[in-house]
N, C-alpha and C positions, 0 to 999 in steps of 0.2 A: 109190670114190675119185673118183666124177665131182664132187663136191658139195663135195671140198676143194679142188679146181685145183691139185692137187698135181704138179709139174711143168712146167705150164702158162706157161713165162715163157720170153724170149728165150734167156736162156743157158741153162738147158734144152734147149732144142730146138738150139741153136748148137752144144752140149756134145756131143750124145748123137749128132746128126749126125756132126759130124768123125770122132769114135772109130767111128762103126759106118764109113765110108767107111774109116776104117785098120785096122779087121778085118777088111773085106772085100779089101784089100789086102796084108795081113799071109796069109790063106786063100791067096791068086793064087799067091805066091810059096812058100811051102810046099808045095803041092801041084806046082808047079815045080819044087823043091828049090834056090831061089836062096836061100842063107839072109842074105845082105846085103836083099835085096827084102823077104825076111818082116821084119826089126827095122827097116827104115823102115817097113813096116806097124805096128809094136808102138810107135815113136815117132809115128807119127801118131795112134795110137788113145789116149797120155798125150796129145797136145796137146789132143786134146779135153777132157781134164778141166782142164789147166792154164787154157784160151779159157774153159771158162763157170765157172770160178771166178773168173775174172776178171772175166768179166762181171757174174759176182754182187754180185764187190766196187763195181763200177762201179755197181750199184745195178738191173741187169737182172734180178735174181732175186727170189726169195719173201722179203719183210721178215723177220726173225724175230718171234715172236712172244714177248712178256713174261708170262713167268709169273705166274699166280695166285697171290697170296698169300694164306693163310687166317689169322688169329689163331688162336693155338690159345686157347684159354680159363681163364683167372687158375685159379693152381692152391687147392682148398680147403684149407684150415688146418686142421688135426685138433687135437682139444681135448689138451691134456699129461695124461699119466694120469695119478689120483690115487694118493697115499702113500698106504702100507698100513703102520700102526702095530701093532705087536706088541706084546698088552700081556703080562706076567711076572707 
């Protein structure tokens, strides 16, 4: 994966920061047992995808790339069978 920079963009790294920072905060408070503490964890760890989709939109992220298109190739014409005449 190192050869595609797959990842490799601001909101990426904006993204996957935030949410590890509200997992690690969502952990604190669970193992506390404040469960108000843990879903401000679990809201901070969506804000992170909600920032670097944002970001993406913003134009921070991986362009998409446009498909290849292939012509498929003109289909062959098959000859019409010949009549078969019965003679009596």
């Amino acid at each position: 994966m190192a050869g595609s920079s797959h990842g490799h963009t601001p909101a990426a790294w904006t993204g996957v920061t935030i949410s590890f920072i509200g997992f690690c905060i969502a952990g604190v408070f669970m193992v506390a047992a404040n469960p108000l503490g843990f879903w401000a964890g679990i809201a901070v760890t969506l804000l992170g995808g909600v920032v670097g989709g944002a970001m993406k939109a913003a134009g921070l992220g991986m362009p998409k790339q446009q498909p290849i298109r292939i012509q498929a190739p003109a289909p062959v014409a098959k000859p019409a069978p010949a009549e078969v005449t019965v003679a009596s």
